[in-house]
C-alpha positions in Angstrom: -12.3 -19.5 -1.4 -16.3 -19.8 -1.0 -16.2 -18.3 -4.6 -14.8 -21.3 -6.2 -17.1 -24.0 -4.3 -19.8 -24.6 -6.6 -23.0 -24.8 -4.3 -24.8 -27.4 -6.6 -22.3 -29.4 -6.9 -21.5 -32.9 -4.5 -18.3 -32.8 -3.3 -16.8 -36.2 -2.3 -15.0 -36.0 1.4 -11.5 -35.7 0.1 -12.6 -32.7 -2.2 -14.7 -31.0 0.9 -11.5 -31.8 2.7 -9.0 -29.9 0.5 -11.4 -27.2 0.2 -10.6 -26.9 4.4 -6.7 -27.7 4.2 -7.8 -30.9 6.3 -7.3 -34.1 6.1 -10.4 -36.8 5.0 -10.6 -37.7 8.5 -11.0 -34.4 10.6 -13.8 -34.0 8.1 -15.3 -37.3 8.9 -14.9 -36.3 12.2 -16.7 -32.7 11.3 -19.7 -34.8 10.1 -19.8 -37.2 13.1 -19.8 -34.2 15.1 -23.4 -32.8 13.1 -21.3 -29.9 11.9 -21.8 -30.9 8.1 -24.4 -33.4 6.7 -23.2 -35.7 4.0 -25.6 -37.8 1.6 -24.8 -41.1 0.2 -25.6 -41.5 -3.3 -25.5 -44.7 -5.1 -23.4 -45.7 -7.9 -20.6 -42.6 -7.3 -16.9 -44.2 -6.4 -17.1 -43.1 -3.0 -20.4 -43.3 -2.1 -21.0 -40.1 0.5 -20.7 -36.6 -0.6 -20.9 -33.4 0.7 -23.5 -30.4 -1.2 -21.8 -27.2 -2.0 -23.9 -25.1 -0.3 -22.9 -27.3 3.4 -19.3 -26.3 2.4 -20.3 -23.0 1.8 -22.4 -22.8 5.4 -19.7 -24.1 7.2 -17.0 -21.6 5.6 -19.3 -18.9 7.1 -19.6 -21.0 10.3 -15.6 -20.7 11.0 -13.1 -18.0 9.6 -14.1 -17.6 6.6 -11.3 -20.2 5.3 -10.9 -23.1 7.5 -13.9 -24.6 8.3 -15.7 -24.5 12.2 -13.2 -22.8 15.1 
């Protein structure tokens, strides 16, 4: 899976979340938690999005597939 996440590219929460098989609130809860750092960028749809390479980080981080254990 870390092959298709494009580390350049800013994911919006329900894409990161998708990417983990989770739902756009466990991955709130992720980045509440300091376990992913999300940015907020001005005049995107939703406004906070999540880098490739913290998807990436946290992919190593768990299993290798679904995010921290």
């Amino acid at each position: 899976m870390a092959a298709q996440v494009k580390p350049d590219y800013a994911y919006s929460i329900d894409e990161a979340a998708d990417i983990f098989d989770v739902t756009p609130t466990t991955f709130r809860r992720w980045i509440a938690a300091g376990l992913v750092k999300a940015a907020s960028f001005s005049g995107a749809k939703t406004k906070r999005r999540v880098m490739g390479y913290q998807l990436i980080a946290l992919m190593q981080d768990g299993d290798g597939t679904h995010g921290p254990q």
